[in-house]
C-alpha positions as CSV (number, residue, x, y, z in Angstrom):
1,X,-16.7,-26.3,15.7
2,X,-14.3,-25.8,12.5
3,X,-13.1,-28.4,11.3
4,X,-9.1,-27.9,10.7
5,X,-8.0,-29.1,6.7
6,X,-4.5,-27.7,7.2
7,X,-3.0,-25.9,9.9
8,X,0.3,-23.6,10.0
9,X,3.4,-25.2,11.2
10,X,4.5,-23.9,15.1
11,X,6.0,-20.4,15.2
12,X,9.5,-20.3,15.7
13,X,11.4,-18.7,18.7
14,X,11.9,-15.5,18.8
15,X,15.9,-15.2,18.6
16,X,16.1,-14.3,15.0
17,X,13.7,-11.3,16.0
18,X,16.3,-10.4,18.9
19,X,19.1,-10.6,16.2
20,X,17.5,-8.7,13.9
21,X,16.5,-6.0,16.0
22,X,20.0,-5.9,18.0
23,X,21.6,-5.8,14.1
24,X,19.4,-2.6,13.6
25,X,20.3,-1.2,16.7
26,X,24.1,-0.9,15.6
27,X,23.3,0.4,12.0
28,X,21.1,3.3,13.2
29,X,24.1,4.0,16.1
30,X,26.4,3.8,13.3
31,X,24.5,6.1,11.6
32,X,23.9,9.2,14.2
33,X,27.3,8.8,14.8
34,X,29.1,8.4,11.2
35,X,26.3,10.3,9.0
36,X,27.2,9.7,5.3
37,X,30.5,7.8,5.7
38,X,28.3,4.4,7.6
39,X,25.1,4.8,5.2
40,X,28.2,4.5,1.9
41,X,29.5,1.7,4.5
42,X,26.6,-0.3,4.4
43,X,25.5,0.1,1.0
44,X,28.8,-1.6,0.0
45,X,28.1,-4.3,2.8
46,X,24.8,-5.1,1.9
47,X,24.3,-3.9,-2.2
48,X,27.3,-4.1,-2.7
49,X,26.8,-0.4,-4.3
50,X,28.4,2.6,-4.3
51,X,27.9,5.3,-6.5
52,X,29.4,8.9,-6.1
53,X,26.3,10.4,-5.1
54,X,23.3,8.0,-3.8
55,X,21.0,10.6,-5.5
56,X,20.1,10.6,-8.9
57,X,20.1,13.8,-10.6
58,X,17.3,15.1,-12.9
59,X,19.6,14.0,-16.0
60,X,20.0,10.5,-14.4
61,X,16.1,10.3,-14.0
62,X,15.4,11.8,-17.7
63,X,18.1,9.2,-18.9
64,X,16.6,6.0,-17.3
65,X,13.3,6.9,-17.7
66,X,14.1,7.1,-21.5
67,X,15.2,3.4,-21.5
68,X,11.9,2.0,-19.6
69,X,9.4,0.6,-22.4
70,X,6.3,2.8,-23.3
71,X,3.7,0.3,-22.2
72,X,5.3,0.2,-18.6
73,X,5.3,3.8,-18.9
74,X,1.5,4.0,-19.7
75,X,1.0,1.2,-17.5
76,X,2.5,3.2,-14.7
77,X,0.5,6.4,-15.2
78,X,-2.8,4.3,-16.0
79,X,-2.5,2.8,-12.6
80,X,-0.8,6.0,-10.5
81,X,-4.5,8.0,-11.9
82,X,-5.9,5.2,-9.9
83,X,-4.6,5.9,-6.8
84,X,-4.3,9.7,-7.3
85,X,-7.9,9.6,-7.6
86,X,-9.2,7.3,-4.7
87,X,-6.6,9.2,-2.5
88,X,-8.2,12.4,-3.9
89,X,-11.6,11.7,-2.8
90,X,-10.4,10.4,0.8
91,X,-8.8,13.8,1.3
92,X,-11.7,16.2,-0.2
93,X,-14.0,14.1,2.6
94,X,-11.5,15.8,5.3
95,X,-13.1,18.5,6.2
96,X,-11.7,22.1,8.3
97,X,-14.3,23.7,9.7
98,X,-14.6,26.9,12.4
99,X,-18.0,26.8,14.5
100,X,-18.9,29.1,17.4
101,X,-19.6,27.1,20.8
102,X,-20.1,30.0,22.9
103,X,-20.6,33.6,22.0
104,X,-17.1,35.2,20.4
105,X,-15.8,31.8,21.3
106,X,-14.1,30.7,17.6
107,X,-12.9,26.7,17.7
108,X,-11.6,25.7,14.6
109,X,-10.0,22.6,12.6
110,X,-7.6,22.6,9.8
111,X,-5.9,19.5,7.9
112,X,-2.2,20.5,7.7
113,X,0.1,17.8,5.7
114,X,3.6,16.8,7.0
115,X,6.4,19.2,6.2
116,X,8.9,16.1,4.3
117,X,7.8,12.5,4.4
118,X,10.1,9.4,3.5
119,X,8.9,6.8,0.9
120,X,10.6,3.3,0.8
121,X,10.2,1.5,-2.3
122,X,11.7,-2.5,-1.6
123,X,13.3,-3.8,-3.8
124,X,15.3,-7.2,-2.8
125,X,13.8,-10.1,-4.8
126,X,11.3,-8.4,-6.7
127,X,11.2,-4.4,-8.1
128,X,8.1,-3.4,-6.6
129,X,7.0,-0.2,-8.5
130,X,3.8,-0.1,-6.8
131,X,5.0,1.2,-3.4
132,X,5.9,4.3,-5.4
133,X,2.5,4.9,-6.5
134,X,1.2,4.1,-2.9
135,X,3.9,6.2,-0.7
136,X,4.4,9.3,-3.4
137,X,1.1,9.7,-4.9
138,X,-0.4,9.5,-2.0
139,X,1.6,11.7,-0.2
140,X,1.6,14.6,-3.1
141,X,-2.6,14.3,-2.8
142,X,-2.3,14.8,0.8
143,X,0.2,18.0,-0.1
144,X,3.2,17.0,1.3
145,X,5.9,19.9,0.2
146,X,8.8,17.3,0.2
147,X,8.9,13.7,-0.4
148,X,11.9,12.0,-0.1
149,X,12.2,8.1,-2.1
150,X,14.6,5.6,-1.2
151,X,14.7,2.5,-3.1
152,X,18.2,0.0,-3.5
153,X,20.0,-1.2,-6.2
154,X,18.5,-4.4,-7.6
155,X,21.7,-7.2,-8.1
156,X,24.1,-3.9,-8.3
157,X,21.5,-2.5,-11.2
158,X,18.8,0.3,-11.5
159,X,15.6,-0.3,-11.3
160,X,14.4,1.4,-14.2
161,X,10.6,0.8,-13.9
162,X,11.1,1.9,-10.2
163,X,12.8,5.1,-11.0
164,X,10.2,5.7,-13.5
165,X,7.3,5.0,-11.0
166,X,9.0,7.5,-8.6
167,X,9.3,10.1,-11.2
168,X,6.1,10.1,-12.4
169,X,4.7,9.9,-8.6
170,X,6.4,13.2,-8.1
171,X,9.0,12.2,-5.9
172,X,11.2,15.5,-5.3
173,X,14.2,13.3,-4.1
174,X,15.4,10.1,-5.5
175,X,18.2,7.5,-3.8
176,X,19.2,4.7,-4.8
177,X,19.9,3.3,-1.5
178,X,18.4,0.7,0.4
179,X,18.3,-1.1,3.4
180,X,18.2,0.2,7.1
181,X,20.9,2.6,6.6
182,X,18.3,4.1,4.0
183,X,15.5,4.6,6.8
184,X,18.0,5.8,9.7
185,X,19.2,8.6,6.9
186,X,15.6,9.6,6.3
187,X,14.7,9.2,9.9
188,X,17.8,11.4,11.6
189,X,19.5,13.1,8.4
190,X,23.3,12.9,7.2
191,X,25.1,15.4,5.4
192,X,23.3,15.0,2.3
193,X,20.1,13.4,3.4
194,X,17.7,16.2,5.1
195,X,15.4,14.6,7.5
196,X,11.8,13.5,6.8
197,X,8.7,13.8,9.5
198,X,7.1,10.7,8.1
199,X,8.8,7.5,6.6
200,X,6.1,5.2,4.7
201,X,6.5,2.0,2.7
202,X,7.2,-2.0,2.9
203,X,10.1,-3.8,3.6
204,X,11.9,-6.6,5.0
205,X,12.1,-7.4,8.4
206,X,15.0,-4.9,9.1
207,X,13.6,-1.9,7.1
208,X,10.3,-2.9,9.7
209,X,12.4,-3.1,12.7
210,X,14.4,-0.3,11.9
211,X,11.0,1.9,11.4
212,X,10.0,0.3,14.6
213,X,13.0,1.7,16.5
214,X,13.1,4.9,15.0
215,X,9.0,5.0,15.8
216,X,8.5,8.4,17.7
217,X,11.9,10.6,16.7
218,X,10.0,10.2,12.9
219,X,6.2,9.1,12.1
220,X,6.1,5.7,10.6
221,X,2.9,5.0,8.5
222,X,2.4,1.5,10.2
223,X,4.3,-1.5,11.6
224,X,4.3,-3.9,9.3
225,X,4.8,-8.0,8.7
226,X,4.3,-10.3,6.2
227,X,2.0,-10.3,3.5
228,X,-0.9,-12.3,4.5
229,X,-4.1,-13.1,2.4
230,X,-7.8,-14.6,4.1
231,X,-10.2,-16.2,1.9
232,X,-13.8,-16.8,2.7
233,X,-15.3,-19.5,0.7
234,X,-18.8,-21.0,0.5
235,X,-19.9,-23.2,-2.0
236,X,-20.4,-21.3,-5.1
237,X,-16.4,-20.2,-5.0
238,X,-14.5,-21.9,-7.7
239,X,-11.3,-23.8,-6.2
240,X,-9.1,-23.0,-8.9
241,X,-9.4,-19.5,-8.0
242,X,-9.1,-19.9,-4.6
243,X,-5.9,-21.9,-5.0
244,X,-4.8,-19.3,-7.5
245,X,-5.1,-16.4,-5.1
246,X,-4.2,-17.8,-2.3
247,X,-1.0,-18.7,-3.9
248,X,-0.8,-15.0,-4.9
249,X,0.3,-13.3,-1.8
250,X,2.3,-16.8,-0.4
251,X,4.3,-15.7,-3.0
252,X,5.6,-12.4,-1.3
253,X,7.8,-14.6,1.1
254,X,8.0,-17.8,3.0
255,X,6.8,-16.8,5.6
256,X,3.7,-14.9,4.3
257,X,0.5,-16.8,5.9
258,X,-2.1,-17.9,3.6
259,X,-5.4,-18.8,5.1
260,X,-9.2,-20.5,3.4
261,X,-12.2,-20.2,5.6
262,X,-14.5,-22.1,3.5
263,X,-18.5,-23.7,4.5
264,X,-17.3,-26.3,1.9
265,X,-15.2,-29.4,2.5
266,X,-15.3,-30.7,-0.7
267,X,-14.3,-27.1,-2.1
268,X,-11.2,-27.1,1.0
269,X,-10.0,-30.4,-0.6
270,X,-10.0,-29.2,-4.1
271,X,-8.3,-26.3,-3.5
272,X,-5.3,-28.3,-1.3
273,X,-5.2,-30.6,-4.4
274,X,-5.2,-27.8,-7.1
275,X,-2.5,-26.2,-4.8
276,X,-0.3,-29.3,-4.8
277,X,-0.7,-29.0,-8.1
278,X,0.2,-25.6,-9.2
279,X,3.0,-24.9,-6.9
280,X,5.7,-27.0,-8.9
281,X,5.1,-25.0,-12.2
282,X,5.4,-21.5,-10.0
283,X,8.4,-19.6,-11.0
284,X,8.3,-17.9,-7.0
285,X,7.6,-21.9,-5.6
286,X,10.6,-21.3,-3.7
287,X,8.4,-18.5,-1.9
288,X,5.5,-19.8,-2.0
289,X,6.0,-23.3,-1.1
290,X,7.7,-22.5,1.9
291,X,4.7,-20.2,3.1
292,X,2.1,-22.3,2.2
293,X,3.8,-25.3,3.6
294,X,4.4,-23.2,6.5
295,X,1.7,-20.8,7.1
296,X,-1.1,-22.1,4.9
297,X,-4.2,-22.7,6.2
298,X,-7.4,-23.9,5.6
299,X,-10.5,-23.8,7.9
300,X,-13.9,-25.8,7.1
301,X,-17.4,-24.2,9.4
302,X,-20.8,-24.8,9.2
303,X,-22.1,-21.6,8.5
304,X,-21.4,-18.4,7.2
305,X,-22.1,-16.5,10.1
306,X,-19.4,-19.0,12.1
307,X,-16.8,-17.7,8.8
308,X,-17.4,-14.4,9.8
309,X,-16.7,-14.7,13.1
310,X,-13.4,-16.3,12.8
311,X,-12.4,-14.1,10.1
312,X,-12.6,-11.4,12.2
313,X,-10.2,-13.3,15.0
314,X,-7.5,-13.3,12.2
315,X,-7.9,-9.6,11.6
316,X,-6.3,-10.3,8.7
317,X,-4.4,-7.6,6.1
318,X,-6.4,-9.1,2.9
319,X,-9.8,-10.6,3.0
320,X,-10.9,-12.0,-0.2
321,X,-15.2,-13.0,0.1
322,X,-15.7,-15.5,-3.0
323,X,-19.0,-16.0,-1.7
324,X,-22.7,-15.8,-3.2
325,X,-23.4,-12.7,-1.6
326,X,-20.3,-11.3,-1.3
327,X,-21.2,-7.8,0.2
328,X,-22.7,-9.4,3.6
329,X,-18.8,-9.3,4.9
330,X,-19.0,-5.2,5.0
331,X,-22.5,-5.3,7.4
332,X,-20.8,-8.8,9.4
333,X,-16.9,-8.3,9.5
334,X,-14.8,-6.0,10.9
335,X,-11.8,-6.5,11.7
336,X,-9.0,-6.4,8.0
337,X,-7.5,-4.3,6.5
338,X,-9.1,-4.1,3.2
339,X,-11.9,-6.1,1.6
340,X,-11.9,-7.6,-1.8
341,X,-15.3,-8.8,-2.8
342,X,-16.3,-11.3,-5.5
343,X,-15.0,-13.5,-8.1
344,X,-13.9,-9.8,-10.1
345,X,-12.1,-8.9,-7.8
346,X,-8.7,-10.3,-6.4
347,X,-5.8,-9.1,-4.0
348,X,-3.6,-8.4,-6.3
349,X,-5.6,-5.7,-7.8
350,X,-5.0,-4.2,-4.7
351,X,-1.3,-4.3,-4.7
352,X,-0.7,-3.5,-8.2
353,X,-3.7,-1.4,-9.8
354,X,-7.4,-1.1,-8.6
355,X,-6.5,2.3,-6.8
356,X,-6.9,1.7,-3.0
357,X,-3.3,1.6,-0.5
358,X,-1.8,-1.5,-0.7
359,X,0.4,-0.5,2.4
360,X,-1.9,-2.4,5.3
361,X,-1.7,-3.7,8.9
362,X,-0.4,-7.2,9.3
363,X,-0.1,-9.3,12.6
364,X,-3.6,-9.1,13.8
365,X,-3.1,-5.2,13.9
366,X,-6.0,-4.8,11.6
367,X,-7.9,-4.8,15.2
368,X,-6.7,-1.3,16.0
369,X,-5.7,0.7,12.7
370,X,-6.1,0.6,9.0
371,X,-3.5,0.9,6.5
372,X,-1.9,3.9,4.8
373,X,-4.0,6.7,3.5
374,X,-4.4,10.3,2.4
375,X,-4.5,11.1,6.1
376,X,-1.7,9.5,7.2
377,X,0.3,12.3,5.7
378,X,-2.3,15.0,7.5
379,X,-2.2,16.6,10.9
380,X,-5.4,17.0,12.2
381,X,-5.1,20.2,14.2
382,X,-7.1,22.9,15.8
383,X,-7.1,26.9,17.0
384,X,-9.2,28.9,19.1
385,X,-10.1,32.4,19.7
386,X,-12.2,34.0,22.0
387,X,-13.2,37.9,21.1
388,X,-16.2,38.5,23.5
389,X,-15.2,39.7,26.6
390,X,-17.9,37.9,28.4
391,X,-17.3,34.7,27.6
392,X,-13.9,34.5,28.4
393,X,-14.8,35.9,31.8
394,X,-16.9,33.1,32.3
395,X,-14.4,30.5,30.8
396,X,-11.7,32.6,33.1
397,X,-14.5,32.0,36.2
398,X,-14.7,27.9,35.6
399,X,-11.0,27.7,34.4
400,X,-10.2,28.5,38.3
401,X,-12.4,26.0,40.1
402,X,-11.5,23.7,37.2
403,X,-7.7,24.1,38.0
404,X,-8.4,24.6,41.9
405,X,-9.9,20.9,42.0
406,X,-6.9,19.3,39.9
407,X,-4.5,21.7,41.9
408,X,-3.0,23.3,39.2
409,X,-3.2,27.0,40.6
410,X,-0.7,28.3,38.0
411,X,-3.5,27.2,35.3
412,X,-6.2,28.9,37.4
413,X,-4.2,31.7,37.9
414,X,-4.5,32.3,33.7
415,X,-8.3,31.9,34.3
416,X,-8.4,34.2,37.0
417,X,-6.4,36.7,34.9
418,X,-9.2,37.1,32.5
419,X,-12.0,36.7,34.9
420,X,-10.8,40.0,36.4
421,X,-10.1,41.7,33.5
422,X,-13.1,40.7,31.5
423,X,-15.7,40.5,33.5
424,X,-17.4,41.8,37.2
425,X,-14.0,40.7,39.0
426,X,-10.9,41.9,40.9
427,X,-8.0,39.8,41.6
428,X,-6.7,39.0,45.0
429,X,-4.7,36.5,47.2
430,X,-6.0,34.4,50.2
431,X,-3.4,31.9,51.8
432,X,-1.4,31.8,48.8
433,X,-4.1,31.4,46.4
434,X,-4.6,34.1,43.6
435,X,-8.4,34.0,43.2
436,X,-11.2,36.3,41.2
437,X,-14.1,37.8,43.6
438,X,-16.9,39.1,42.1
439,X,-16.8,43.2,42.8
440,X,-20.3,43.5,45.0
């Protein structure tokens, strides 16, 4: 039975989710209703921004590129080749293929990208350049003709080194706008904003409720929460790193759950003590303290097998295995969104440069989906074609009885149609059905 170190403070009621999502309701109205005039509205309300056009033109883009440092430049480009080539090699393993099931009989698949796709970039508290390099990069790879970023103003100023990250993603499209009057533009169009199919990328719990809403009139990459990191410690894990990484994703927001599963009591206590410790000195403490005095958690079992297992009933987005044998979680878990394996290794790689989408399922929804990839931006879709005569007189002869059973004569009728005209048949009707007979 695990034995419970620290535990996360009761969940709250749900009324500020009601608000929220009765708040969002009203923008997006606004929105359909007002087009450019309500987006401009609420871009004053809520960044306090107004700009005579919300998209910056080429010479805009060449002009604050120009003022964003060289080693944030090459930083950027070191670590978009990262995920340009990881989201390279997922989409070369999609395959199309055509294969013959019957003969003439042609069934085919092809991978065909999304026509325009959305990418919101958050800004807020922090300027998070790397959900350019996730949404745009990724998107381009996948071949996506139009893609269509959105991030806001930062304090009423650019964000340069978000800009930049756009640019350099390929972005064809660049607002500065924010917000969910930025997603209901993408989502239904205004008289400057064309429409996207797909709208990717993090945000606050409006931007999420907003895509939630809009879920179904435009693609949405995932529903997302909170930031939420999983350690699995055993012995041989150092505590300061645990505390140090744990602390790394509470510091996304207060309300960002931080959880150690750990066969180690003595490591659980030294990493609450080197937590206590570290917070005060953390320039984001007043993130990071609420969510770890909030949501932290730490877990102690007796056996590896038992951390597995209640891993896997967090379904967590990050998993971090600081472990002996840190590759036993891909054969036992399954259930995260992305693994991060050894002491080498850490979360934050996979927000800021290792390559792999940082853009994962939170909320226990890494049970059902993983996060945003390559294929996300893909349609898998198929054709068929059936040039032998014979076989679509015998697909014409089952069509029928197929149909017949379900009672869907119009659908048999189609079968019948090609029965007769195919094959050794000749069309007639009997009590109102339109049936094939074999000509004796």
């Amino acid at each position: 039975m695990p034995k419970v170190l620290k535990n996360s403070a009761p969940a709250a009621s749900g009324a500020p989710r009601a608000e929220v999502g009765g708040r969002v309701s009203e923008i997006i109205a606004d929105v359909r209703e007002r087009d450019d005039a309500a987006v401009r509205a609420y871009s004053e309300q809520f960044d306090d921004w107004s700009p005579e056009s919300f998209r910056l033109s080429p010479q805009d883009v060449a002009r604050i590129v120009a003022g964003v440092p060289q080693q944030v430049l090459d930083d950027i480009e070191f670590v978009q080749g990262q995920v340009r080539t990881f989201a390279q090699h997922q989409r070369d393993s999609l395959g199309e293929f055509e294969v013959e099931t019957l003969p003439g009989v042609r069934l085919g698949q092809k991978q065909v990208p999304v026509t325009a796709a959305g990418a919101y970039v958050p800004g807020g508290r922090y300027p998070l350049t790397a959900s350019a390099h996730m949404t745009i990069v990724t998107a381009k790879v996948a071949g996506v003709e139009r893609v269509v970023a959105c991030t806001p103003p930062i304090r009423g100023e650019v964000p340069a080194a978000t800009v930049a990250a756009m640019h350099l993603a390929g972005a064809d499209e660049i607002y500065l706008l924010g917000g969910v009057q930025a997603v209901a533009a993408l989502a239904v169009g205004t008289e400057t904003i064309g429409r996207v199919d797909l709208i990717a990328g993090p945000g606050n719990a409006y931007v999420a409720e907003a895509k939630r809403q809009l879920f179904g009139e435009v693609g949405i990459d995932l529903f997302a929460g909170p930031t939420e990191i999983l350690v699995i410690a055993d012995e041989t894990a150092d505590p300061f790193v645990v505390a140090v990484d744990l602390l790394s994703q509470a510091e996304h927001g207060p309300d960002s759950p931080a959880v150690l599963i750990t066969t180690s009591e003595a490591l659980g206590q030294a990493v609450l003590e080197h937590v206590d410790r570290l917070l005060p000195g953390m320039p984001t403490r007043d993130m990071a303290g609420p969510a770890w005095r909030d949501h932290g958690e730490v877990h102690v079992v007796d056996s590896l097998d038992e951390a597995w297992t209640l891993a896997d009933s967090f379904a967590s987005e990050h998993v971090e295995v600081l472990t002996a044998q840190p590759r036993l979680a891909l054969e036992k878990m399954r259930h995260y969104g992305a693994l991060f394996l050894g002491e080498g290794t850490c979360v934050s790689y996979g927000d800021k440069v290792i390559g792999t989408n940082h853009v994962l399922p939170t909320r226990g929804a890494a049970r059902y989906t993983g996060g945003l990839w390559v294929g996300k931006y893909l349609r898998t879709v198929t054709y068929q074609e059936v040039i032998d005569p014979a076989s679509s007189a015998l697909l014409g002869e089952v069509c029928g009885r197929a149909s017949r059973v379900e009672l869907f004569e119009g659908h048999a009728r189609s079968g019948d149609v090609r029965a007769a005209r195919y094959g050794s048949a000749e069309l007639s009707w009997t009590d109102h059905r339109f049936a094939a007979k074999a000509v004796q």
